[in-house]
N, CA, C and O atoms as a CHARMM CRD file, in Angstrom:
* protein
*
  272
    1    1 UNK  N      3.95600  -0.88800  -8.15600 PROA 1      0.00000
    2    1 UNK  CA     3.85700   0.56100  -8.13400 PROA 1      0.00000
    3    1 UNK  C      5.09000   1.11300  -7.42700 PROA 1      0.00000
    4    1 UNK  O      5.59200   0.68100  -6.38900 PROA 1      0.00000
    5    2 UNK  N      5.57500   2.36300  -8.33200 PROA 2      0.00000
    6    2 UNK  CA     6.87500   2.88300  -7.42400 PROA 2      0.00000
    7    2 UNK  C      6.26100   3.87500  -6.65800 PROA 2      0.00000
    8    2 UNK  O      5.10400   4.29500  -6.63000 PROA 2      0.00000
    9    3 UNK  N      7.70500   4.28200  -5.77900 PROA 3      0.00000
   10    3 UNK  CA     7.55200   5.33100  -4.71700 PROA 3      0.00000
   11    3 UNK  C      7.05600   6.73900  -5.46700 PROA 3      0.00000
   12    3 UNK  O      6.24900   7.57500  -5.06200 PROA 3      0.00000
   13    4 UNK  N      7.88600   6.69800  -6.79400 PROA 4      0.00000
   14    4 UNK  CA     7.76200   8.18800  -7.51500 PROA 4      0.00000
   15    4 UNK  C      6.56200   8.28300  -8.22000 PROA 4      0.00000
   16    4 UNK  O      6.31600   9.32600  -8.82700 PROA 4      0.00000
   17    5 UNK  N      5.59100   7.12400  -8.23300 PROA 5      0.00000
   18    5 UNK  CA     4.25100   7.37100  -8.98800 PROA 5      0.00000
   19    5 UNK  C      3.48000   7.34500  -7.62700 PROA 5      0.00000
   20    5 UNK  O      2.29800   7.60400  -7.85200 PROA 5      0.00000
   21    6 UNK  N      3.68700   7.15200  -6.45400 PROA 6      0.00000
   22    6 UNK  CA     2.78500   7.37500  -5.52800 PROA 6      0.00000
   23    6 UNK  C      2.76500   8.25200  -4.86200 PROA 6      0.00000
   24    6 UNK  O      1.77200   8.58800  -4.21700 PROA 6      0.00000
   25    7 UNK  N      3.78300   8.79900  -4.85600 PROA 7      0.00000
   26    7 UNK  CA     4.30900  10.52000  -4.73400 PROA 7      0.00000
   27    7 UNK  C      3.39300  11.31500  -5.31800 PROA 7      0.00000
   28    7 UNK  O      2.85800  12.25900  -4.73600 PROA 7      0.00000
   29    8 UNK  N      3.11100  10.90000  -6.76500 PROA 8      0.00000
   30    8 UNK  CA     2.16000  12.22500  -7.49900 PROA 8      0.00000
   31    8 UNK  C      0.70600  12.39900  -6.78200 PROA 8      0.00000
   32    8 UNK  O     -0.09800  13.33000  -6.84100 PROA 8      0.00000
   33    9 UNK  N      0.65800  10.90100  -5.94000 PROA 9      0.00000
   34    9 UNK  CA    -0.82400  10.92100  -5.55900 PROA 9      0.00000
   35    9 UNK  C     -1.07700  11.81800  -4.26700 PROA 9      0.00000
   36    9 UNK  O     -0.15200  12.00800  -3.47700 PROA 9      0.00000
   37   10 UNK  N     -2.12900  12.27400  -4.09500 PROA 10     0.00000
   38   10 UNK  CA    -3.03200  13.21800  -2.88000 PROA 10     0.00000
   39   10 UNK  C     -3.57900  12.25200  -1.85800 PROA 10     0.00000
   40   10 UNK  O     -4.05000  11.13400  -2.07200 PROA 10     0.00000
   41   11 UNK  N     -3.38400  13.09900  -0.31500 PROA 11     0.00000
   42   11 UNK  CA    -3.41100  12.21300   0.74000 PROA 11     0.00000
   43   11 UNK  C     -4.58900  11.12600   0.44900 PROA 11     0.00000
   44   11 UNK  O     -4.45000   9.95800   0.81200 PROA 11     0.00000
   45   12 UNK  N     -5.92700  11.64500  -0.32800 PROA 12     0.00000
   46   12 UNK  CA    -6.85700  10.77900  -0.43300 PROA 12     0.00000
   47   12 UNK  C     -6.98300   9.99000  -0.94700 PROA 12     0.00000
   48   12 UNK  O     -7.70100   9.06300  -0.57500 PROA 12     0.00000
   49   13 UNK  N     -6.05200  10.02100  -2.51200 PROA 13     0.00000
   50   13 UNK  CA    -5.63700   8.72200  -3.16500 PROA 13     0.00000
   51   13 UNK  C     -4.94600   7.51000  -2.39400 PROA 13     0.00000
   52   13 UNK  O     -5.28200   6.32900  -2.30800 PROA 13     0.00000
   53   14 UNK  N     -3.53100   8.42300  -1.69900 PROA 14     0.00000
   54   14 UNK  CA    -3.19900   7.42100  -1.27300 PROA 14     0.00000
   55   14 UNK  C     -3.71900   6.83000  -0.04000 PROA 14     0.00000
   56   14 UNK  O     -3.13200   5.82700   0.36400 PROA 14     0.00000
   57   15 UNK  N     -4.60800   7.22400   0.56000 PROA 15     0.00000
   58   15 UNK  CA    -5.32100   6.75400   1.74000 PROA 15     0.00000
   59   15 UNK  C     -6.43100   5.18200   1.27000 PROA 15     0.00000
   60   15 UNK  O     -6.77300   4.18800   1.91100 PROA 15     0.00000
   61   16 UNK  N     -6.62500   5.54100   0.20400 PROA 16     0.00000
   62   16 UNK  CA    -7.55900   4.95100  -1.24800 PROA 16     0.00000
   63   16 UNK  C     -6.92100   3.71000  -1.30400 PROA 16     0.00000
   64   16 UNK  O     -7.48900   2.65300  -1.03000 PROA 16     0.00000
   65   17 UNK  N     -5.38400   3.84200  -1.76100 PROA 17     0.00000
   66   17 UNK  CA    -4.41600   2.83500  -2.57100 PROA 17     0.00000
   67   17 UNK  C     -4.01900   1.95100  -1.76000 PROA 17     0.00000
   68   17 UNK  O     -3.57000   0.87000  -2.14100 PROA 17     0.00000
   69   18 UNK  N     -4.17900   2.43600  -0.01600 PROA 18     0.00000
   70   18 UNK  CA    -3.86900   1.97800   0.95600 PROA 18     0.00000
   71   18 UNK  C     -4.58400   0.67200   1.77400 PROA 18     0.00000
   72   18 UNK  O     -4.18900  -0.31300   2.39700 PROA 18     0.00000
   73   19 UNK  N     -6.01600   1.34100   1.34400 PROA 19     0.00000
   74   19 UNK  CA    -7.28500   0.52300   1.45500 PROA 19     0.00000
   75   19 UNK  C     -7.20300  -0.93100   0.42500 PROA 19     0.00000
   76   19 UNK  O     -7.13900  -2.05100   0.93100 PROA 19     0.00000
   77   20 UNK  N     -7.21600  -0.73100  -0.91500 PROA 20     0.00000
   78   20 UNK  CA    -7.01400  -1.49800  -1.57500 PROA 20     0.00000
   79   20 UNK  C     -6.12800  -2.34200  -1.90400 PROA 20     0.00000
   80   20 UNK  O     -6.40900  -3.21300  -2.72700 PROA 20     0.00000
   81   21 UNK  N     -4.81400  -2.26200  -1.30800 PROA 21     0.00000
   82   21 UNK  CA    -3.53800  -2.97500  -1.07700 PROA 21     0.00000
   83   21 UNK  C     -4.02400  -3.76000   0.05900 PROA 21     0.00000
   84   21 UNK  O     -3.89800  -4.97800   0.18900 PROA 21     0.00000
   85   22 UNK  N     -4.61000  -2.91700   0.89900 PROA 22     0.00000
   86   22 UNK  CA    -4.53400  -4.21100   2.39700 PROA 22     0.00000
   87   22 UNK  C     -6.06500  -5.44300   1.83300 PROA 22     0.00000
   88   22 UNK  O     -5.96300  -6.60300   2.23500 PROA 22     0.00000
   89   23 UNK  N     -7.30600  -5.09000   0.97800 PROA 23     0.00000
   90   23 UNK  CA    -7.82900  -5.81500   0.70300 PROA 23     0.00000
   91   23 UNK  C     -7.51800  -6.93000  -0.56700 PROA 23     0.00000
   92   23 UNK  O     -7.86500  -8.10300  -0.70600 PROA 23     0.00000
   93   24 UNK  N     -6.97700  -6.32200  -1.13500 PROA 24     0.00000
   94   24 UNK  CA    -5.66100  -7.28900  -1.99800 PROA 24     0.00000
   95   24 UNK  C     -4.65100  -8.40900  -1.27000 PROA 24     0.00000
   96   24 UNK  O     -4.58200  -9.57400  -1.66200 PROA 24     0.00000
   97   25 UNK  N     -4.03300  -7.98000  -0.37100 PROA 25     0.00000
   98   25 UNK  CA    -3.42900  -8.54300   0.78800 PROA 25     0.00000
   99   25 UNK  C     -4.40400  -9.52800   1.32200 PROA 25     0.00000
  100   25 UNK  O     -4.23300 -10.71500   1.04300 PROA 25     0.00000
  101   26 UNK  N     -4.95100  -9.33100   1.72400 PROA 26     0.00000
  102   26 UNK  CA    -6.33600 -10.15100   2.75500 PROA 26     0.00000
  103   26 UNK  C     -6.75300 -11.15400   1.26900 PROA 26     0.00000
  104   26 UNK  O     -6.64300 -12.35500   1.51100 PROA 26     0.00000
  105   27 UNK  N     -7.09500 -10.91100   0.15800 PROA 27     0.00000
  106   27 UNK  CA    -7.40900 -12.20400  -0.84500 PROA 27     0.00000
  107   27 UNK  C     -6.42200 -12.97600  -0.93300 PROA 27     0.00000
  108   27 UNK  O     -6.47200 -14.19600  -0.78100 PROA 27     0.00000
  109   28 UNK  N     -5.43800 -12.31700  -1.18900 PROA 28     0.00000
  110   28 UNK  CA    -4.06200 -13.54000  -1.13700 PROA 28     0.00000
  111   28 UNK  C     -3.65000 -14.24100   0.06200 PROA 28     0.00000
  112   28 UNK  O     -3.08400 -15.32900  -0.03800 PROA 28     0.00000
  113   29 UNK  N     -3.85000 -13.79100   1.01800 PROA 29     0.00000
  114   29 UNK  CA    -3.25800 -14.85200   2.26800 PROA 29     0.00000
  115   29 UNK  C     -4.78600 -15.66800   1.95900 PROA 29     0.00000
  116   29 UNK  O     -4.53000 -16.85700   1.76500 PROA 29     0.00000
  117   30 UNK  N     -6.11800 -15.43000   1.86600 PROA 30     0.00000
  118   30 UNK  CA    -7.09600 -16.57600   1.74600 PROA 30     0.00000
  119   30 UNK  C     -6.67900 -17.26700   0.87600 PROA 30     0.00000
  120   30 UNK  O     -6.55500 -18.46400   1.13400 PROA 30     0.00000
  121   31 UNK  N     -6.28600 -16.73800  -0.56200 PROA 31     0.00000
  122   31 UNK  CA    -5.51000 -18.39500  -1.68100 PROA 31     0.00000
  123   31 UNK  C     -4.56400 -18.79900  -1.17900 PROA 31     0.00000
  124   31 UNK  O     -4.39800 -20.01800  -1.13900 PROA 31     0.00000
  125   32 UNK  N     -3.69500 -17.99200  -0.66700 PROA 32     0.00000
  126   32 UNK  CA    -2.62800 -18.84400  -0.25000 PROA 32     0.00000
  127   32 UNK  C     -2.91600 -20.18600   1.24500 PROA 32     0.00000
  128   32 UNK  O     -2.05300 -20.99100   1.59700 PROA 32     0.00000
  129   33 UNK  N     -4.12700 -20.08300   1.77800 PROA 33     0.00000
  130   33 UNK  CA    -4.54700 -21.02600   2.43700 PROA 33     0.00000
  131   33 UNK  C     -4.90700 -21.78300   2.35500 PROA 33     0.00000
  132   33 UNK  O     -4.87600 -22.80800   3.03500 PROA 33     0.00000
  133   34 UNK  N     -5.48200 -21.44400   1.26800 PROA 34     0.00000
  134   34 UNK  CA    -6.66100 -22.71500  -0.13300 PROA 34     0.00000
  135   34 UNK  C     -5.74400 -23.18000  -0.49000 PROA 34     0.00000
  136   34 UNK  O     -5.85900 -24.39600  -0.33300 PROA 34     0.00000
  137   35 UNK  N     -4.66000 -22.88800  -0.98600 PROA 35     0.00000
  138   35 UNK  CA    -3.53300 -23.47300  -2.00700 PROA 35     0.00000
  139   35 UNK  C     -3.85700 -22.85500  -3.52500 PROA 35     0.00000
  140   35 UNK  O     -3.57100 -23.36500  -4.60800 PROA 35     0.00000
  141   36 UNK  N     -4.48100 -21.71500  -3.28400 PROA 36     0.00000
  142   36 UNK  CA    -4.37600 -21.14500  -5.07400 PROA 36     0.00000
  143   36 UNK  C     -3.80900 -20.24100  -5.27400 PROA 36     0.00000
  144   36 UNK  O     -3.86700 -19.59400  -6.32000 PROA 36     0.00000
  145   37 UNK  N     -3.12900 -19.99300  -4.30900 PROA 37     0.00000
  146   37 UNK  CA    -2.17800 -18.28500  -4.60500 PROA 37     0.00000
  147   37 UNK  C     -0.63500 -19.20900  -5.16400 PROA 37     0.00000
  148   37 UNK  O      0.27400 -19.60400  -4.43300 PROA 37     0.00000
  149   38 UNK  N     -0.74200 -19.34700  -6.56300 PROA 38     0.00000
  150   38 UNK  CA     0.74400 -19.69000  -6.84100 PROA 38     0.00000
  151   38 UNK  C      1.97300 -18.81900  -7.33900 PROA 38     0.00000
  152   38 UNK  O      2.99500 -19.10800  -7.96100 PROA 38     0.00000
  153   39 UNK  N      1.39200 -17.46500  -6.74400 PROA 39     0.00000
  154   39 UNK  CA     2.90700 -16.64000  -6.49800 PROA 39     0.00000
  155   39 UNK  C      3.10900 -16.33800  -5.34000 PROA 39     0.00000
  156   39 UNK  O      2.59700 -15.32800  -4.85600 PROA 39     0.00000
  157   40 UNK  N      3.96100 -17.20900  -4.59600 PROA 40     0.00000
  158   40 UNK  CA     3.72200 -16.54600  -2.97100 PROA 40     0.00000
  159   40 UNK  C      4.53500 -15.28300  -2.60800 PROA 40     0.00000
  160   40 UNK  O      4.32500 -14.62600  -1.58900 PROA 40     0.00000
  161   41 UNK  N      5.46200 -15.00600  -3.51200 PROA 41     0.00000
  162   41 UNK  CA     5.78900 -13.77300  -3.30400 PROA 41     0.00000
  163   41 UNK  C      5.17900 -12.33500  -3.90600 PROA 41     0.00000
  164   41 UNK  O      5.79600 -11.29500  -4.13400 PROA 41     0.00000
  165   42 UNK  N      3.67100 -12.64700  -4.09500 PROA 42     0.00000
  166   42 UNK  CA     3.25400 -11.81200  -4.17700 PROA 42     0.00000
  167   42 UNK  C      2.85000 -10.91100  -2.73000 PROA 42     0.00000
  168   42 UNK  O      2.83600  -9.68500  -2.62100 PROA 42     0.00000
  169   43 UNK  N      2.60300 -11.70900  -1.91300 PROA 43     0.00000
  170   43 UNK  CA     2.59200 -11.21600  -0.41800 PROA 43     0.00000
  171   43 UNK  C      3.52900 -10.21900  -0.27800 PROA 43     0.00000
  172   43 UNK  O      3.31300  -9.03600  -0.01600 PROA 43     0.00000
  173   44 UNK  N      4.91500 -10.93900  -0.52900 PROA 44     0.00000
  174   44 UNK  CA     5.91300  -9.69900   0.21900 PROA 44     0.00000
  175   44 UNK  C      5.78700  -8.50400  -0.77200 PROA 44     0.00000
  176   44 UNK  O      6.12600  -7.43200  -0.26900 PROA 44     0.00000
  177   45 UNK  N      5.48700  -8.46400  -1.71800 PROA 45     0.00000
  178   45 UNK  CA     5.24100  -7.21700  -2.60900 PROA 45     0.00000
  179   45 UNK  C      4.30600  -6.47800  -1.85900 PROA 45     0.00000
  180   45 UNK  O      4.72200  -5.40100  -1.43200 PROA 45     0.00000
  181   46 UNK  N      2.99100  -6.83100  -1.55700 PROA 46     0.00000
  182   46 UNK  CA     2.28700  -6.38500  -1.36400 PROA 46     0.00000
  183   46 UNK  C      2.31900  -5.36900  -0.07300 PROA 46     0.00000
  184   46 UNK  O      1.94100  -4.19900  -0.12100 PROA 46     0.00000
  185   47 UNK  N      2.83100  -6.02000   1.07000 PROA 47     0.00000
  186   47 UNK  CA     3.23700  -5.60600   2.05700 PROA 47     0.00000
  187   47 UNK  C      4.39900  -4.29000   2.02800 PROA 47     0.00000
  188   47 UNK  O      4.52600  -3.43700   2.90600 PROA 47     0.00000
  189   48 UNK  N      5.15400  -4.40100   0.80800 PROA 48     0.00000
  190   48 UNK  CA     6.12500  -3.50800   0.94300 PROA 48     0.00000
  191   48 UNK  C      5.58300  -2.28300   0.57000 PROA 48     0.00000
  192   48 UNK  O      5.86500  -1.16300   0.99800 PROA 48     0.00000
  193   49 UNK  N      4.23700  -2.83800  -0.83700 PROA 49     0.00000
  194   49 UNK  CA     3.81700  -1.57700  -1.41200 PROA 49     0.00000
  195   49 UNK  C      2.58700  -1.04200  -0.29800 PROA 49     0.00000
  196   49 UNK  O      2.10900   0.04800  -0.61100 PROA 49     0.00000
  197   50 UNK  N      2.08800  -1.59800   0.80800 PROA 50     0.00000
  198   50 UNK  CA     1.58200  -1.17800   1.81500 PROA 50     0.00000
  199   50 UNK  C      2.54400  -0.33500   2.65400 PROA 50     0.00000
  200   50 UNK  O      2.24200   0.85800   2.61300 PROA 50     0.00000
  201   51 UNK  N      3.38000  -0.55100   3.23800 PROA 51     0.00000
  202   51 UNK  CA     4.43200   0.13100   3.59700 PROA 51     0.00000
  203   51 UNK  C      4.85200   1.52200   3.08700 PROA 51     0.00000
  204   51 UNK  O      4.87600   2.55000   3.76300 PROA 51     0.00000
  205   52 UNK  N      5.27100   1.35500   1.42400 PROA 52     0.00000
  206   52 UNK  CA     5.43800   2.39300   0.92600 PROA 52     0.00000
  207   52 UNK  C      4.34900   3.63400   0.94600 PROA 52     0.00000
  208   52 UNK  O      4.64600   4.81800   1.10800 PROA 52     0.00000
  209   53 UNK  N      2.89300   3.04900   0.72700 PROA 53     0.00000
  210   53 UNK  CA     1.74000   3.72600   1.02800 PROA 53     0.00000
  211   53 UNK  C      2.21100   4.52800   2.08200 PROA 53     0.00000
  212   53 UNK  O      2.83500   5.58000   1.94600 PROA 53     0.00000
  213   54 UNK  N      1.86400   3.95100   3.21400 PROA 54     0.00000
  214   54 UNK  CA     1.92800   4.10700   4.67400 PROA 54     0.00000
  215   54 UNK  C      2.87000   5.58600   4.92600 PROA 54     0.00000
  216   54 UNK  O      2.42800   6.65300   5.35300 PROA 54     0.00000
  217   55 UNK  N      4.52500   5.22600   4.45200 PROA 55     0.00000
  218   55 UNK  CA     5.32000   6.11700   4.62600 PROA 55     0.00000
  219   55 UNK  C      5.37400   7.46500   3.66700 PROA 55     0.00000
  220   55 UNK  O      5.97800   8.53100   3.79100 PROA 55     0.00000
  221   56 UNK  N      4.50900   6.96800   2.69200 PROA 56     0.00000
  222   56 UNK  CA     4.36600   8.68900   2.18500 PROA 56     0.00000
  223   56 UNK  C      3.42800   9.08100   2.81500 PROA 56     0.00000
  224   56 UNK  O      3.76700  10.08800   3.43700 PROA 56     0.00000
  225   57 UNK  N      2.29000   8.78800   3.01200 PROA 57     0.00000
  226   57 UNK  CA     1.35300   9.47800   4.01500 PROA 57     0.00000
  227   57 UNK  C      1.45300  10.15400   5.00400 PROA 57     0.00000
  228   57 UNK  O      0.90100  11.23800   5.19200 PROA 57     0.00000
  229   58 UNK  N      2.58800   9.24300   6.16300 PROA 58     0.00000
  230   58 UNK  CA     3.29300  10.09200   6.92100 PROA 58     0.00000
  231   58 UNK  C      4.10600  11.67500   7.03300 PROA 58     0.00000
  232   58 UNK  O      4.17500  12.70700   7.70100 PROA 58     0.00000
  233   59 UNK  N      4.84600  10.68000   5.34800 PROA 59     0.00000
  234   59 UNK  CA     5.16800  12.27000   5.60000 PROA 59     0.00000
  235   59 UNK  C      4.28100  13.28200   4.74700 PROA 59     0.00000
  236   59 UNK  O      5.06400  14.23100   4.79200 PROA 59     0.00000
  237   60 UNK  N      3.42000  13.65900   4.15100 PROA 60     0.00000
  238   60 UNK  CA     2.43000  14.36900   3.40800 PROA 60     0.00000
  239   60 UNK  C      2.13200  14.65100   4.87000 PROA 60     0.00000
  240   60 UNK  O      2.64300  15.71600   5.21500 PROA 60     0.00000
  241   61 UNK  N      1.39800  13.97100   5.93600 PROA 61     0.00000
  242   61 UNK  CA     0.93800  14.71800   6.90200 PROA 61     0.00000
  243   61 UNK  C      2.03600  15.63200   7.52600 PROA 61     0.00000
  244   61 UNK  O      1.56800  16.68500   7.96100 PROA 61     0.00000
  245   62 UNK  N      2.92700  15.53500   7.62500 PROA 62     0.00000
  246   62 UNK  CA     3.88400  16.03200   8.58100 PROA 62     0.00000
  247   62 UNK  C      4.42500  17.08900   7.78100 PROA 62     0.00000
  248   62 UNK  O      5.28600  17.56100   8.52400 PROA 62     0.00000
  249   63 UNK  N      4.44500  17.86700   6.52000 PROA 63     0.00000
  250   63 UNK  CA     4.28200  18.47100   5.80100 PROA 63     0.00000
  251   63 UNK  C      3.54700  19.53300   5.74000 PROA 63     0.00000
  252   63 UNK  O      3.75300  20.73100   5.54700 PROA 63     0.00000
  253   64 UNK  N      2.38100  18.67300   6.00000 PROA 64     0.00000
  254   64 UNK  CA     1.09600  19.44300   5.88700 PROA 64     0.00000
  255   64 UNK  C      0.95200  20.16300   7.18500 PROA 64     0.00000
  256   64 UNK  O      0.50300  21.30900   7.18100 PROA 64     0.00000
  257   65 UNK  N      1.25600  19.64800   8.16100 PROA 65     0.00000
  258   65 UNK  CA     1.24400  19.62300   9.53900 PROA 65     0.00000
  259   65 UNK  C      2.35400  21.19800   9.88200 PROA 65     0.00000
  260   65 UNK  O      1.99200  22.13900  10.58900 PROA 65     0.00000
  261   66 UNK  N      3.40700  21.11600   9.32100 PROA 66     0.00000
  262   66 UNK  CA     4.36800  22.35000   9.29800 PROA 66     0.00000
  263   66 UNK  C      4.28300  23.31000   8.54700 PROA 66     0.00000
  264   66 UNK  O      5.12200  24.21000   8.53200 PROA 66     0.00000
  265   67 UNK  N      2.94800  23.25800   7.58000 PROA 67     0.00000
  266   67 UNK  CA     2.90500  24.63600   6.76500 PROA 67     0.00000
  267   67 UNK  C      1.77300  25.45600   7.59900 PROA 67     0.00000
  268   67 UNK  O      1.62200  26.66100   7.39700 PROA 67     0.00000
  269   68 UNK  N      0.82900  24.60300   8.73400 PROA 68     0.00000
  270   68 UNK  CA     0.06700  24.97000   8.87700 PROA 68     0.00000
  271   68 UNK  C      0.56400  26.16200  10.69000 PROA 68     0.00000
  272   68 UNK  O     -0.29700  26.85800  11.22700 PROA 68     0.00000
């Protein structure tokens, strides 16, 4: 997922997308313990697209925060 399609989303989506990335995250480090996660760079994806979450949120609040 890019930055510019998570952009279109509302704080609650992405609060949503945020949730579901980190429980996505949390299944893959369990395969990857088992030994069944055979893309291990799916992790660092995941993390980045957690990240990306993270930092639009920020700023949507801080936004939101200065109109008010």
């Amino acid at each position: 997922m890019t930055a510019s399609e998570l952009r279109s989303l509302s704080e609650n989506e992405l609060e949503q997308k945020g949730r579901e990335l980190r429980d996505e995250l949390f299944s893959a480090k369990i395969r990857r313990s088992t030994e069944q996660l055979e893309n291990t760079a799916q992790l660092g994806q995941l993390k980045k697209n957690i990240a990306r979450v993270e930092t639009l949120l920020t700023e949507k609040r801080a936004a939101s925060g200065q109109g008010a």
